[in-house]
Biopython code that builds the backbone (N, CA, C, O; Angstrom):
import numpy as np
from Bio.PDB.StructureBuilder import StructureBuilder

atoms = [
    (1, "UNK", "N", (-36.181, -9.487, -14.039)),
    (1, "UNK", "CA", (-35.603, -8.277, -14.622)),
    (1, "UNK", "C", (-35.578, -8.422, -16.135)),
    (1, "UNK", "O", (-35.248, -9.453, -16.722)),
    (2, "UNK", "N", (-36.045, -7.028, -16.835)),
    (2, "UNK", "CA", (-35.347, -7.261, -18.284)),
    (2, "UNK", "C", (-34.575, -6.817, -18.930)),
    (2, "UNK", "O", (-33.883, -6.000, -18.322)),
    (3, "UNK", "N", (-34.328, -6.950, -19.919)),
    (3, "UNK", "CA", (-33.087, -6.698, -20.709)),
    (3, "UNK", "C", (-32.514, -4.966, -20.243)),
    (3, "UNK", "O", (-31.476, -4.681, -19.647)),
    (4, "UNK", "N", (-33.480, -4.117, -20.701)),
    (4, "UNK", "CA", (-33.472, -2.535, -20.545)),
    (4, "UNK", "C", (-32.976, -2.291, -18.875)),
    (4, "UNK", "O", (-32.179, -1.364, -18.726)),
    (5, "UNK", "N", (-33.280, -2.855, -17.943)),
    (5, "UNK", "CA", (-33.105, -2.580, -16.411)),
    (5, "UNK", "C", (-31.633, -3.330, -15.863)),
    (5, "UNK", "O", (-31.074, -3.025, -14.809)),
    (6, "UNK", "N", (-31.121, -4.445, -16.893)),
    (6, "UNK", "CA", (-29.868, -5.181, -16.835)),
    (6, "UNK", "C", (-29.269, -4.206, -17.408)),
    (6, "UNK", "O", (-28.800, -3.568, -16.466)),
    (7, "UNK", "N", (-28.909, -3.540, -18.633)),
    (7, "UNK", "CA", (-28.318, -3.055, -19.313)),
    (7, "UNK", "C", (-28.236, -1.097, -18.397)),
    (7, "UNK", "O", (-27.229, -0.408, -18.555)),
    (8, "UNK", "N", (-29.099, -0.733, -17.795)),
    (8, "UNK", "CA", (-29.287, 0.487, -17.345)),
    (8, "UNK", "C", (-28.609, 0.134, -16.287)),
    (8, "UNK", "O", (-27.742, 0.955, -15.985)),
    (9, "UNK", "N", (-28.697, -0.984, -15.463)),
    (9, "UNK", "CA", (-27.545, -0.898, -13.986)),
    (9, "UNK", "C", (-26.042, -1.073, -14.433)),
    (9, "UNK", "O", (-25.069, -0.523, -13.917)),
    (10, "UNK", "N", (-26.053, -2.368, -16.002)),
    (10, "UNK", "CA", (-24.686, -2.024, -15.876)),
    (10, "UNK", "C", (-23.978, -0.570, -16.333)),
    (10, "UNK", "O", (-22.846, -0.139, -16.114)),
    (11, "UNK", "N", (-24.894, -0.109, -16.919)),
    (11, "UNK", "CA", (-24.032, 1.577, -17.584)),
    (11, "UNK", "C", (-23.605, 2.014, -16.241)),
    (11, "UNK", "O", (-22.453, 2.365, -15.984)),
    (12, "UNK", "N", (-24.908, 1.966, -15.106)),
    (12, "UNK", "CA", (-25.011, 2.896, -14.201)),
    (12, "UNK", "C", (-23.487, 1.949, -13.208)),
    (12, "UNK", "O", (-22.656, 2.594, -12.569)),
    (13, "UNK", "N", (-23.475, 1.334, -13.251)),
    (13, "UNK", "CA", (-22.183, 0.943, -12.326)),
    (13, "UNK", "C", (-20.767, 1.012, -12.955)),
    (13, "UNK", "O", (-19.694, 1.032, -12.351)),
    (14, "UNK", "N", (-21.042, 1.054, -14.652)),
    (14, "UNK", "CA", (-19.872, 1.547, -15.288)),
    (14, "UNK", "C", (-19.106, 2.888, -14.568)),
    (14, "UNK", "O", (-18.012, 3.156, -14.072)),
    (15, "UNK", "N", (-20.307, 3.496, -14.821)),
    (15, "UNK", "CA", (-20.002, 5.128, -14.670)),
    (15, "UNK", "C", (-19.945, 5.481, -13.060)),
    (15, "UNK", "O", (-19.400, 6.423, -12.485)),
    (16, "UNK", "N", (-20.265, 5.018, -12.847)),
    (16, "UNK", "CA", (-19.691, 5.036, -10.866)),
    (16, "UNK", "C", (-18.406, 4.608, -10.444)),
    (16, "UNK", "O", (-17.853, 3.508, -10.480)),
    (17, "UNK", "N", (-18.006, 5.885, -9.977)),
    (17, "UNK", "CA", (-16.021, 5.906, -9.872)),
    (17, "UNK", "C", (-15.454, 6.249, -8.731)),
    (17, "UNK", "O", (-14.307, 6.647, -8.529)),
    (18, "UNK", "N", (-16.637, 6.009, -7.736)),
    (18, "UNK", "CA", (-16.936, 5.991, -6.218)),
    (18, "UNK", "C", (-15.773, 4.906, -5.697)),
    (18, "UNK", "O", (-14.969, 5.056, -4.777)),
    (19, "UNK", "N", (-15.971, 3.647, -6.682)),
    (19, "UNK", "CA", (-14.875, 2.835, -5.834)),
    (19, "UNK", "C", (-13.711, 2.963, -6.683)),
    (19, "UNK", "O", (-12.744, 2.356, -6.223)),
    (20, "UNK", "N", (-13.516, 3.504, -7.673)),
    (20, "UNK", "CA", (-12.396, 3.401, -8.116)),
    (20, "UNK", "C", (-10.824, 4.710, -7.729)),
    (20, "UNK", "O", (-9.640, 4.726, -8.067)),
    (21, "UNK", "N", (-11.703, 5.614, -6.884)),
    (21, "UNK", "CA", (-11.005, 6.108, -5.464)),
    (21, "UNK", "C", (-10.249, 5.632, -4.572)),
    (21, "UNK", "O", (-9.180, 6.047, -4.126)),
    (22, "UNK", "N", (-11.251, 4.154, -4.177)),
    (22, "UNK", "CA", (-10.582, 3.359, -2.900)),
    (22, "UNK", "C", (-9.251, 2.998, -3.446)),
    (22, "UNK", "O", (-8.194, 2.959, -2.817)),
    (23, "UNK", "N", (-9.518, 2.644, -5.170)),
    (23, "UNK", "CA", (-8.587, 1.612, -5.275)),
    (23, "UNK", "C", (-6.965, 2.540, -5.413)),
    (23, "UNK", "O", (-5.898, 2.130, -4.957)),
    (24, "UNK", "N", (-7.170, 3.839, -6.156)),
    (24, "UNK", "CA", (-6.281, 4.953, -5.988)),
    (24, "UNK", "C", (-5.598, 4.998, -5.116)),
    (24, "UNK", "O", (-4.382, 5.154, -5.222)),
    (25, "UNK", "N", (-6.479, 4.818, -3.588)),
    (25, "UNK", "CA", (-5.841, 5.099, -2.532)),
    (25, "UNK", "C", (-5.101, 3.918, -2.082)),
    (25, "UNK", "O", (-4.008, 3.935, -1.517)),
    (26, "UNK", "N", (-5.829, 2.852, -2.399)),
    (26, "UNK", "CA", (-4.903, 1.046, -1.479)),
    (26, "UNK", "C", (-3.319, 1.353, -2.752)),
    (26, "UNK", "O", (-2.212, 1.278, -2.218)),
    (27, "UNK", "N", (-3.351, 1.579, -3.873)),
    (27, "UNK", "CA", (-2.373, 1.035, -4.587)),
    (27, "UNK", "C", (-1.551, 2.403, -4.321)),
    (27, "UNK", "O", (-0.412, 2.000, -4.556)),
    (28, "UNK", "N", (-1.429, 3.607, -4.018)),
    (28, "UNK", "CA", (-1.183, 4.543, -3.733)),
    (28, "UNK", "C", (-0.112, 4.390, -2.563)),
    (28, "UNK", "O", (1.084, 4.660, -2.679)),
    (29, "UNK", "N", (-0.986, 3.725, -0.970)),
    (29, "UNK", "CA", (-0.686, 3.442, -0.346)),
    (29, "UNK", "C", (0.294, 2.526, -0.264)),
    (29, "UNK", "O", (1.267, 2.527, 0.490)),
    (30, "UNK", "N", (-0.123, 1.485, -1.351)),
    (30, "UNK", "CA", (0.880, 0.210, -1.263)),
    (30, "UNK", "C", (2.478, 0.469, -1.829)),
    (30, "UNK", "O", (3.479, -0.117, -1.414)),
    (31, "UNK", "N", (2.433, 1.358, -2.734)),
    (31, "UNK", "CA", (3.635, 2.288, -3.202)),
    (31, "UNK", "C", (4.632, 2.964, -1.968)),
    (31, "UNK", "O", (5.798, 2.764, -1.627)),
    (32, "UNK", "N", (3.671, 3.760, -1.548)),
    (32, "UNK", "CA", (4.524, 4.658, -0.002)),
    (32, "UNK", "C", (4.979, 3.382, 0.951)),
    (32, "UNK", "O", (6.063, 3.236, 1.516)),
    (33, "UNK", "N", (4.088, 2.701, 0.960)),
    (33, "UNK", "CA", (4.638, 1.386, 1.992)),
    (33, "UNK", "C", (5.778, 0.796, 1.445)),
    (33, "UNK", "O", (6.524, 0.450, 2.360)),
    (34, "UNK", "N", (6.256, 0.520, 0.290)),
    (34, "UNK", "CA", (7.363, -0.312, -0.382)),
    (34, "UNK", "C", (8.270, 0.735, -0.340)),
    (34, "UNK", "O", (9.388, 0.608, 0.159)),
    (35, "UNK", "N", (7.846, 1.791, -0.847)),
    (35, "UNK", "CA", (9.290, 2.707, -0.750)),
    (35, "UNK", "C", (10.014, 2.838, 0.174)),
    (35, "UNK", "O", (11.242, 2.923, 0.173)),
    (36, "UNK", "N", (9.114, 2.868, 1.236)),
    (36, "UNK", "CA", (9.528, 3.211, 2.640)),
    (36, "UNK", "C", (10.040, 1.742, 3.254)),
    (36, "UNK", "O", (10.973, 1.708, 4.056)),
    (37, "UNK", "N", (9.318, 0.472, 2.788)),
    (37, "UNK", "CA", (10.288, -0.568, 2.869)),
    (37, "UNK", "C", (11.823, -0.550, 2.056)),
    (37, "UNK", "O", (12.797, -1.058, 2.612)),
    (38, "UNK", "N", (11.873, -0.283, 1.479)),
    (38, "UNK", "CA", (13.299, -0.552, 0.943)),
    (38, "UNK", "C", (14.184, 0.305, 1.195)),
    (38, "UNK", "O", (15.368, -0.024, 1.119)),
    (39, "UNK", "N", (13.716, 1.933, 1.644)),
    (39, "UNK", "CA", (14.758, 3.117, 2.024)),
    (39, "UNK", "C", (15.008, 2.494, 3.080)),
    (39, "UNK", "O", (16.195, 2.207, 2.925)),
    (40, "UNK", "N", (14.590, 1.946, 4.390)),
    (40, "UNK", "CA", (14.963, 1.566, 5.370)),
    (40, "UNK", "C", (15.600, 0.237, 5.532)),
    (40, "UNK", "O", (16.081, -0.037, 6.631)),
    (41, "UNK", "N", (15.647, -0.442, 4.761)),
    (41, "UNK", "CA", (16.650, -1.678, 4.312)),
    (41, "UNK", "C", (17.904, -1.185, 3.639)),
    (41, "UNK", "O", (18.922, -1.872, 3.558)),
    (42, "UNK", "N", (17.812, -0.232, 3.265)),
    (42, "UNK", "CA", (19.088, 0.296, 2.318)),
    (42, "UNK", "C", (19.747, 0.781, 3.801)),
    (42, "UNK", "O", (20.699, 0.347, 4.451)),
    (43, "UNK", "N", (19.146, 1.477, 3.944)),
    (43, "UNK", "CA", (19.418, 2.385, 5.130)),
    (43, "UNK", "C", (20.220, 1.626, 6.238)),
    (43, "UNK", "O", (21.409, 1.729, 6.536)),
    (44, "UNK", "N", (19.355, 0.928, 6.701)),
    (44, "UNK", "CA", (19.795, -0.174, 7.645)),
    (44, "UNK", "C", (21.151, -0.818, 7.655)),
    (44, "UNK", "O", (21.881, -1.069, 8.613)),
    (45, "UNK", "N", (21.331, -1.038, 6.302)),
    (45, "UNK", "CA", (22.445, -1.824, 5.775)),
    (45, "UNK", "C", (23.264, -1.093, 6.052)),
    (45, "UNK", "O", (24.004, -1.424, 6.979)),
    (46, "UNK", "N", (23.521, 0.387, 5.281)),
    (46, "UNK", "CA", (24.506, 1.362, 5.580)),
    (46, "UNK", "C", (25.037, 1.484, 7.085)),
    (46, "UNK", "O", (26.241, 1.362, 7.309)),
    (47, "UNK", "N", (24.310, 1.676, 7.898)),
    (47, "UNK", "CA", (24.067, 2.153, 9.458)),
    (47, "UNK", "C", (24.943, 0.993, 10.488)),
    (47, "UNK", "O", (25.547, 1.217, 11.537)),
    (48, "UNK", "N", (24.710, -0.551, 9.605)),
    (48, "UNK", "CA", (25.325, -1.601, 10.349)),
    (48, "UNK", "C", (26.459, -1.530, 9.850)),
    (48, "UNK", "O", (27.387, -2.085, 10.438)),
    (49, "UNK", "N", (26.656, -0.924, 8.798)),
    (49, "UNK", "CA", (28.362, -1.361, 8.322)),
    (49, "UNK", "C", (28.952, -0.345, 9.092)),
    (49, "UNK", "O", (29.599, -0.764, 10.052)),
    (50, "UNK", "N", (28.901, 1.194, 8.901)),
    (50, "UNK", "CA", (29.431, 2.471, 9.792)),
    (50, "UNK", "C", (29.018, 1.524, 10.638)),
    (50, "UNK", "O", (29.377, 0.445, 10.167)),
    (51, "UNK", "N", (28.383, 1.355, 11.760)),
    (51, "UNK", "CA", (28.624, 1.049, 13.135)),
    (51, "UNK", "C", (29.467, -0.183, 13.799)),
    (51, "UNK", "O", (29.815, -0.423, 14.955)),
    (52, "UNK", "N", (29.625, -0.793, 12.670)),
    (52, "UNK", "CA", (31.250, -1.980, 12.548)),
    (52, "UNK", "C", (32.489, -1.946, 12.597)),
    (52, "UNK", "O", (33.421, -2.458, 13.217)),
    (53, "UNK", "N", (32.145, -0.689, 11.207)),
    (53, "UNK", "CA", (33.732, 0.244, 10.806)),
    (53, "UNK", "C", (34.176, 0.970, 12.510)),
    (53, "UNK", "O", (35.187, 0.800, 13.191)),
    (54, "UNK", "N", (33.326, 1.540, 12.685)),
    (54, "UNK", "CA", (33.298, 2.569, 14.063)),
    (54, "UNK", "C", (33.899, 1.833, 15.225)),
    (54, "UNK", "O", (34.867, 2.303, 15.822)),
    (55, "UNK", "N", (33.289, 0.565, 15.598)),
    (55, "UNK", "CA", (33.991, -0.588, 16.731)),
    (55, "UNK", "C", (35.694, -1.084, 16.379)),
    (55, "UNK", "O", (36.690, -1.301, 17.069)),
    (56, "UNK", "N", (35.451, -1.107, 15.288)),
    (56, "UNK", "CA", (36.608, -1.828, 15.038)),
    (56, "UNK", "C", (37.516, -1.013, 14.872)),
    (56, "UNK", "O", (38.618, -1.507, 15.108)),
    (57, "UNK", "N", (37.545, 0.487, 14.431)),
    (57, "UNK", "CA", (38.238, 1.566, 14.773)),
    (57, "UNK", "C", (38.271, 2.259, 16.194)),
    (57, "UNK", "O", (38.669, 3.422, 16.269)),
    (58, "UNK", "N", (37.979, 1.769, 17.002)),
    (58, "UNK", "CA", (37.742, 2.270, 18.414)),
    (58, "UNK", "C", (39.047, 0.916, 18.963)),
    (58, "UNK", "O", (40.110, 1.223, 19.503)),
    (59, "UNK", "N", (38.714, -0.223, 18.726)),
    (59, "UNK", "CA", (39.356, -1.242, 19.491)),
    (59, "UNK", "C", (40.476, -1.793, 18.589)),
    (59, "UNK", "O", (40.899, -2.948, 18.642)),
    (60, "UNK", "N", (40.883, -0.878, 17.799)),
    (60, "UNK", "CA", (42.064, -0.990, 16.786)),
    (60, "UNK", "C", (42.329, -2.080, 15.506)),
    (60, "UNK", "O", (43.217, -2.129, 14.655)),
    (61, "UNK", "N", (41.227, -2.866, 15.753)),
    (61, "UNK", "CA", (41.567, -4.111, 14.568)),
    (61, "UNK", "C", (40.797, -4.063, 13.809)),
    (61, "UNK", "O", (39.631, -3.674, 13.883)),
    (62, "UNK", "N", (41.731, -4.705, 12.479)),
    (62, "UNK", "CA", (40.653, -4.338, 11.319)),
    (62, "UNK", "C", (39.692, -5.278, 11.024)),
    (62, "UNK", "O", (39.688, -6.466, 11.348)),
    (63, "UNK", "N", (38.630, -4.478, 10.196)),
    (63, "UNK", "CA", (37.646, -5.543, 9.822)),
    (63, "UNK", "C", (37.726, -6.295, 8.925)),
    (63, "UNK", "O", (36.836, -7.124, 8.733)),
]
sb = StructureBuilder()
sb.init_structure("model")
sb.init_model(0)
sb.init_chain("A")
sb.init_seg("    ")
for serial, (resi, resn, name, xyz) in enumerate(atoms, 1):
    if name == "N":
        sb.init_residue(resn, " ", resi, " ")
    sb.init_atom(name, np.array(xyz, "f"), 0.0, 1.0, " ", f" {name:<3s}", serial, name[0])
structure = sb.get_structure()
């Protein structure tokens, strides 16, 4: 290969934004996945304490 045909693929793969879609979408994705990890850890947390408070107000003793 020479110089002119090295230099013409790299422009040409510069300018190709074909994969830089995928990557939109994985880091995109990886965002909704964490959010949705931590609302449901928050969440969770809340849900076990009310459902503690709730027993222990049913069977009269405190927590």
């Amino acid at each position: 290969m020479n110089m002119e045909n090295i230099k013409a693929s790299l422009i040409a793969f510069i300018k190709d934004d074909a994969g830089l879609t995928i990557v939109e979408y994985a880091v995109a994705g990886g965002l909704i996945t964490l959010g949705a990890v931590a609302a449901f850890t928050t969440l969770g947390g809340n849900v076990s304490t009310t459902i503690t408070s709730l027993g222990c107000a049913i069977q009269g003793t405190p927590c």
